[in-house]
C-alpha positions in Angstrom: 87.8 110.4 76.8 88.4 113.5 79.1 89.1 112.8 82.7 85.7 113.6 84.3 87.4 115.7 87.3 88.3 118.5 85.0 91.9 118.3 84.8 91.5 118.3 81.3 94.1 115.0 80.6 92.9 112.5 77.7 92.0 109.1 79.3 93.2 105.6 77.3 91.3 102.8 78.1 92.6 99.6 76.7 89.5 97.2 75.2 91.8 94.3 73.5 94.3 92.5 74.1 96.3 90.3 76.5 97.8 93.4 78.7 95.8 94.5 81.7 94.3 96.8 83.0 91.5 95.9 80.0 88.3 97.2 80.4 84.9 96.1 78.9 82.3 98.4 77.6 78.6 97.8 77.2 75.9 99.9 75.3 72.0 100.4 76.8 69.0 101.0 74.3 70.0 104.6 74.1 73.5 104.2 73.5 74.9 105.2 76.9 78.1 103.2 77.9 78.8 101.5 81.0 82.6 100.7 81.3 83.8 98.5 83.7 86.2 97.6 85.8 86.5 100.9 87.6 88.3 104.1 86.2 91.3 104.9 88.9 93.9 107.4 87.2 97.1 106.8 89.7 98.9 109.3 88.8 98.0 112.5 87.8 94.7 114.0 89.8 94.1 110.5 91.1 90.2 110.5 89.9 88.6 106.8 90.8 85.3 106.4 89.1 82.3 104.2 87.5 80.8 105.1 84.3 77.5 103.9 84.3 74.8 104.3 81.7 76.6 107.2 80.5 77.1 108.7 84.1 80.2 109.4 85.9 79.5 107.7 89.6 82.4 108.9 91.7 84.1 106.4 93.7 
């Protein structure tokens, strides 16, 4: 995914594995994702977020 500030860098979220960070996703009945933990880029723009039913929820 984009980084929802703009900056225009490609986010990698990792799903599987052992390795963390690992992040979980969930779907609603109209297919919006929730992601959790948190989003926090620390480098680049720095962007710290929640995406929540398909909404970016700054942090």
């Amino acid at each position: 995914m984009l980084c929802p500030c703009g900056c225009g860098e490609t986010l990698n979220l990792r799903f599987f594995g052992n390795r963390r960070p690992r992040w979980s996703v969930a779907w609603d009945r109209e297919a919006r994702p929730t992601v959790r933990p948190s989003i926090w880029r620390r480098t680049g723009c720095g962007s710290h977020f929640n995406l929540v039913r398909g909404r970016v929820l700054w942090c």
